[in-house]
C-alpha positions, 0 to 999 in steps of 0.5 A: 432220061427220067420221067418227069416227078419219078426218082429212081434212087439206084440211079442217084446212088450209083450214077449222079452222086459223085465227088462227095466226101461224107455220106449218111444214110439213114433207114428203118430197115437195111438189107446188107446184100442189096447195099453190099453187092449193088449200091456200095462199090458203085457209091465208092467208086464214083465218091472214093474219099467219102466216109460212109455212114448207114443208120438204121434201127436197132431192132431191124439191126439184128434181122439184117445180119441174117442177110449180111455179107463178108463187106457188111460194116467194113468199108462203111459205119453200120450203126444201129439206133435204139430208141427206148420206147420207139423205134427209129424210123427215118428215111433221109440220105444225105450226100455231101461235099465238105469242099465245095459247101454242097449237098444233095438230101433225099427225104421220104418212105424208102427204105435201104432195101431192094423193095424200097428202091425198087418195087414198092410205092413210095414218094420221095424229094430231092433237094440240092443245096450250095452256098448260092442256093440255100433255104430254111429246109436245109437247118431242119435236116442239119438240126435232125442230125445234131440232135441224134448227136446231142441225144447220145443216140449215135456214139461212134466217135468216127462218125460224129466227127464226120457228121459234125464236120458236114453239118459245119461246112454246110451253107446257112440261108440268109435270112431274107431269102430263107423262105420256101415252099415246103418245110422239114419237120423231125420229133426228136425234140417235140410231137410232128403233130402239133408241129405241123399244126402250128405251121399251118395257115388256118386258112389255107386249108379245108381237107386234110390226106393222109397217106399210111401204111400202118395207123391206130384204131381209126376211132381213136385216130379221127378222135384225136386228130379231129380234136387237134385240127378243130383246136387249129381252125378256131383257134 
């Protein structure tokens, strides 16, 4: 039994997530032995009709391949993002079943690595979506993926049309019972800053954590972000 607020994402892969029929997993770095040889033929096993399709940044793409198998990207997409001026850095694993309008989504700081899903620290959240249970959170993922789409940054016919035909089948939240808890923000059209600045209640909060492993120089980094928060508080 899993410890409660712990997620072991091995056993997600190749245990609980079955009878899917797209898969999308997304990444900044990709170890193709630990996908080829550990998750993969499990992921197929227990979800044999799926289209299975990993993104991961273009830059990290060419390192992988020092690390790839005679299986690396021949079962499965393996299409690498390149951003002109960034790099593409999302951790979102989407399992979804066209049939029964489901979906299961995974958000946060693993990647597709052995140390990602194993030795590190890292947070991750789990969300499960059907036709009878749906919230907002879920147009914020289909969004991120369309707009990757409409951007031109995937360009694999294949895997377009399989991502567009989940995206599709996927439920969409009434209105009325669409609020939530908690909200998905991407920058693939605007600053995640200012996005979440504009999503906070000015009055709900007094401090403000930040957990990073990589930052600016923290006088630059205060500076900006104190301006931007004290923009929000008497605003």
């Amino acid at each position: 039994m899993a410890q409660e607020g712990i997620i072991n994402l091995i056993a997600e892969f190749t245990e609980r997530q079955r009878h899917n029929d797209i898969i999308v997993l997304t990444t900044f770095c990709f170890d193709p032995y630990f996908f080829d040889k550990f998750l993969f033929h499990k992921i197929r096993s227990n979800n044999p009709f799926s289209e299975i399709i990993v993104l991961v940044d273009g830059q990290q793409y060419a390192q992988a391949m020092e690390r790839s198998t005679n299986d690396t990207g021949r079962n499965y997409h393996l299409i690498p993002i390149y951003l002109p001026h960034g790099v593409f850095h999302p951790k979102i694993f989407l399992f979804g079943s066209t049939e029964k309008k489901t979906a299961t989504v995974y958000i946060g700081s693993s990647n597709l690595t052995m140390a990602g899903f194993t030795r590190n620290a890292e947070m991750i959240a789990k969300m499960e979506y059907s036709p009878e249970n749906v919230d907002s959170t879920l147009e914020s993922v289909k969004d991120f993926f369309q707009q990757l789409i409409q951007q031109k940054y995937i360009l694999d016919p294949r895997a377009i049309n399989a991502i567009q035909h989940l995206l599709g089948s996927l439920p969409t939240p009434d209105d009325e019972l669409s609020d939530t808890d908690y909200i998905i923000l991407h920058n693939m059209q605007f600053p995640i800053l200012p996005l979440m600045l504009e999503n906070l209640d000015q009055d709900s909060f007094s401090e403000l954590f930040l957990l990073a492993p990589f930052f600016p120089p923290m006088h630059v980094f205060s500076k900006g972000l104190q301006n931007k928060l004290q923009s929000v508080r008497s605003g």
